[in-house]
C-alpha positions as CSV (number, residue, x, y, z in Angstrom):
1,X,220.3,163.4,157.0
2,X,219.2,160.5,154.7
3,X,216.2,161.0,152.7
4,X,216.3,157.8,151.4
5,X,214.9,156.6,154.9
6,X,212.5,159.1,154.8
7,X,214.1,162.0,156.8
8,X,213.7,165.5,156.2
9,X,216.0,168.3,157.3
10,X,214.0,171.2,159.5
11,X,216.8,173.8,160.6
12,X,216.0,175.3,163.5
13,X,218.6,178.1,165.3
14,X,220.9,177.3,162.4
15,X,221.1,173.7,163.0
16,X,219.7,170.7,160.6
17,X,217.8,168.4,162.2
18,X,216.9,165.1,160.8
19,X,213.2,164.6,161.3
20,X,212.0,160.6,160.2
21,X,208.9,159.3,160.1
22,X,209.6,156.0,162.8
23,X,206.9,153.4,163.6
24,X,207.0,155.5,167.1
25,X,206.6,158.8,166.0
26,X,204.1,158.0,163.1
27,X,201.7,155.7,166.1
28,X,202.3,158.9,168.4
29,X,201.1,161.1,165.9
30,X,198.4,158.9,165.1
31,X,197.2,158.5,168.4
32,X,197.0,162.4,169.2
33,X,195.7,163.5,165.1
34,X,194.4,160.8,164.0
35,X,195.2,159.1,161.0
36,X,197.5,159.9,158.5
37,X,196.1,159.9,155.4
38,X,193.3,162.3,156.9
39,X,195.7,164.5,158.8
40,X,197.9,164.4,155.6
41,X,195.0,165.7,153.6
42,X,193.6,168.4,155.9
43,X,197.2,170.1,156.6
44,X,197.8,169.8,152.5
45,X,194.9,171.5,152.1
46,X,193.4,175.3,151.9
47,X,191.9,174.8,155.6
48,X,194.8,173.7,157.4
49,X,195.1,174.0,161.4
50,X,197.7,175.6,162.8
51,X,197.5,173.7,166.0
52,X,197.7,170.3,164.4
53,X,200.6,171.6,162.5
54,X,202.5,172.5,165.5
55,X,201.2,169.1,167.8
56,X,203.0,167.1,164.4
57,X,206.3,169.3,164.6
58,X,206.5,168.9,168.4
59,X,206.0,165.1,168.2
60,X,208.6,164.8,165.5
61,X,211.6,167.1,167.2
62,X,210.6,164.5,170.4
63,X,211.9,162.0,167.9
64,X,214.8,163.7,166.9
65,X,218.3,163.0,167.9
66,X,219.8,166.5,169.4
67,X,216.5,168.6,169.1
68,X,216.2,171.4,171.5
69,X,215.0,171.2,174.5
70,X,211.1,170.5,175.0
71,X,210.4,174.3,176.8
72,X,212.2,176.0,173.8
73,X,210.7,174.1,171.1
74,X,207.3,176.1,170.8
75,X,209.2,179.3,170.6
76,X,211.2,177.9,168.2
77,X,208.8,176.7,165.8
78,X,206.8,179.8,165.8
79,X,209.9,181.7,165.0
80,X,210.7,179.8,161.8
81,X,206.9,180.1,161.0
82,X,204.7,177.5,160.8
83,X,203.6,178.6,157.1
84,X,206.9,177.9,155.8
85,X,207.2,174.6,157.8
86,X,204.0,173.6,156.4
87,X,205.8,171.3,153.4
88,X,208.2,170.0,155.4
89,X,205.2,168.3,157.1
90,X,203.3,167.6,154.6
91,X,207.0,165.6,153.0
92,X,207.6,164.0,156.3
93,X,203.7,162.6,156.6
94,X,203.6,161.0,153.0
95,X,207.2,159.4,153.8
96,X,205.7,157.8,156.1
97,X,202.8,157.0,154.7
98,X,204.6,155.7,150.7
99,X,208.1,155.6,151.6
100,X,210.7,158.5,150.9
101,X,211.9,157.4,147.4
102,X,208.4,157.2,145.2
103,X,207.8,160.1,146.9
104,X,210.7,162.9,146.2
105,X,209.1,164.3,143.2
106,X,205.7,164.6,144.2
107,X,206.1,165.8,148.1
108,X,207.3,169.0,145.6
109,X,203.8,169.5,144.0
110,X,201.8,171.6,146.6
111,X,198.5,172.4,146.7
112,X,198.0,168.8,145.1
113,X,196.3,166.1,146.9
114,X,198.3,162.7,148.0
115,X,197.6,160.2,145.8
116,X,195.7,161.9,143.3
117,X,197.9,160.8,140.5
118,X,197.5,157.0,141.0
119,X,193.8,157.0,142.0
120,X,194.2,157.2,146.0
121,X,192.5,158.9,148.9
């Protein structure tokens, strides 16, 4: 795993898996959620949806070099609970969005909006 590309580790049967916010994943995701900054906000926030949570963790383990396989990847993200995978979403979104290095300290402030601090959305 490399964080300074933007990757974030989501272990999932007691294996890492490097997650990275790609050009493909991040126009995938775009074209199914709609766009980041507003999907980044809403799953940030209080009134997050579950489904949008899962459709983003799908898309990325499609993305992800030796990810299960696609029939056992619902189970297993319900198993690890999508409550708890909630920041590693959130962390993988504003990589993409700002780029993983700016973004290490604050991806650990939660209930924080994106971009508060300098002024954005």
């Amino acid at each position: 795993m490399n964080p300074r590309r933007g990757e974030i580790a989501l272990t999932l049967e007691g294996r890492e898996l490097a997650l990275a916010p790609s050009f493909a994943l991040i126009a995938e995701v775009e074209e199914r959620l709609g766009p980041l900054p507003a999907l980044v906000r809403r799953l940030a926030g209080p009134e997050w949806r579950a489904g949008e949570l899962a459709e983003l963790l799908r898309l990325a383990l499609a993305h992800a070099p030796g990810a299960p396989a696609p029939e056992r990847r619902e189970g297993l993200l319900l198993a690890a609970g999508l409550a708890r995978l909630r920041p590693l979403a959130v962390e993988l979104l504003l990589n993409a969005l700002c780029g993983a290095e700016a973004l290490l300290e604050e991806a650990g402030r939660p209930g924080e909006r994106p971009g508060a601090s300098a002024g954005g959305a």
